[in-house]
C-alpha positions in Angstrom: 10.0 -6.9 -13.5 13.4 -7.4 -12.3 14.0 -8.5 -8.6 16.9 -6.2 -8.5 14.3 -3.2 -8.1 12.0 -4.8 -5.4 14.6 -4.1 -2.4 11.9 -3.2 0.5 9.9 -5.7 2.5 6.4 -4.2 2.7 3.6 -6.0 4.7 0.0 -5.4 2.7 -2.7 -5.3 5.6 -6.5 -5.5 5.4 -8.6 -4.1 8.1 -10.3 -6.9 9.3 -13.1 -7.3 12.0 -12.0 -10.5 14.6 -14.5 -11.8 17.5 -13.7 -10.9 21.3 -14.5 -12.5 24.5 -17.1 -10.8 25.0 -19.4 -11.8 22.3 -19.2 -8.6 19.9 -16.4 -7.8 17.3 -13.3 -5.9 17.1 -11.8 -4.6 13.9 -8.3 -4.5 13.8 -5.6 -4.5 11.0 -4.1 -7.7 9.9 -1.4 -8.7 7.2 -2.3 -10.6 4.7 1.1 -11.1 2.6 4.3 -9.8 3.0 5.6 -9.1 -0.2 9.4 -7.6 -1.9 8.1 -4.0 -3.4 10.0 -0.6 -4.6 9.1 2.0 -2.4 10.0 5.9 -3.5 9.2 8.6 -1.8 7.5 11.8 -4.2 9.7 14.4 -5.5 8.5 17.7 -5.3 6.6 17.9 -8.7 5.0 14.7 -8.4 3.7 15.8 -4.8 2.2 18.8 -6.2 0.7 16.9 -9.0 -1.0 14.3 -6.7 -2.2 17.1 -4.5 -4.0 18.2 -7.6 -6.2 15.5 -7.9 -6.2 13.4 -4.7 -5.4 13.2 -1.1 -1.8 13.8 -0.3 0.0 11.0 -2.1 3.4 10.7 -0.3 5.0 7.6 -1.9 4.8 5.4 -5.1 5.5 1.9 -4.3 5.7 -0.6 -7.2 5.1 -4.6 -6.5 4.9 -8.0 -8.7 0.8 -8.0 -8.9 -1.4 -9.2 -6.1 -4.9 -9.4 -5.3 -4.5 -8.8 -1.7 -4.1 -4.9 -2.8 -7.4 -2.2 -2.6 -8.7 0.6 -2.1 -8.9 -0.1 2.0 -5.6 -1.1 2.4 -2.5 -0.1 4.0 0.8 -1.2 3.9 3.4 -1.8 6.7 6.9 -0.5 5.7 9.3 -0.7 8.7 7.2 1.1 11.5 5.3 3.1 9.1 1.8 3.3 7.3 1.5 3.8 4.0 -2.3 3.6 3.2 -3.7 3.4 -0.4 -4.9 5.9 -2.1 -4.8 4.6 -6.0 -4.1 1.3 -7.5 -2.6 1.1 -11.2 -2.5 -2.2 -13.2 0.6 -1.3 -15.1 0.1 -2.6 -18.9 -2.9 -4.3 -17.4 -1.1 -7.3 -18.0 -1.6 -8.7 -14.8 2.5 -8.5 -13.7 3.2 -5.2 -11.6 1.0 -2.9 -10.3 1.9 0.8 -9.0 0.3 2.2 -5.8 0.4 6.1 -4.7 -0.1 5.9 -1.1 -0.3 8.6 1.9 2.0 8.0 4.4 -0.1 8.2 7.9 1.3 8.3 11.9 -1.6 5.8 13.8 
């Protein structure tokens, strides 16, 4: 994968549960690794596509493989959410992976 591509610092979070003062827990998001990715936005076409056969995928962000990535993640691009919807091992080679996420106001 060339570098040139990966131009966007994203920050992959997991949403983690943390002990409070008080003795119970409190889940909360937390970043796990901050990695260089490709985020696009979907044209039109791919939209509707999406739409077809999930939950309103908004973006397609591509990223050197990790295993900090699943299904109940999100991903912190600027000041915005970008939470996982599907996860694509491309050539399932272990190098890049592909995610369509839904962009999300918290």
């Amino acid at each position: 994968m060339r570098a040139g591509k990966l131009r966007h610092k994203v920050e992959i979070q997991s949403y983690t549960a943390t002990s409070d003062s008080m003795g119970g827990t409190t889940e909360v998001w937390a970043t796990v690794e901050t990695v260089w990715a490709q985020v696009q936005p979907l044209s039109s076409r791919e939209y509707f596509q999406q739409q077809q056969i999930q939950s309103q995928a908004t973006h397609r962000v591509t990223l050197r493989y990790t295993s900090n990535v699943n299904h109940k993640s999100r991903l912190l691009f600027g000041s915005r959410y970008l939470y996982v919807q599907s996860i694509r091992n491309i050539e399932e080679i272990g190098d890049k992976m592909e995610l369509l996420c839904s962009e999300e106001t918290e």
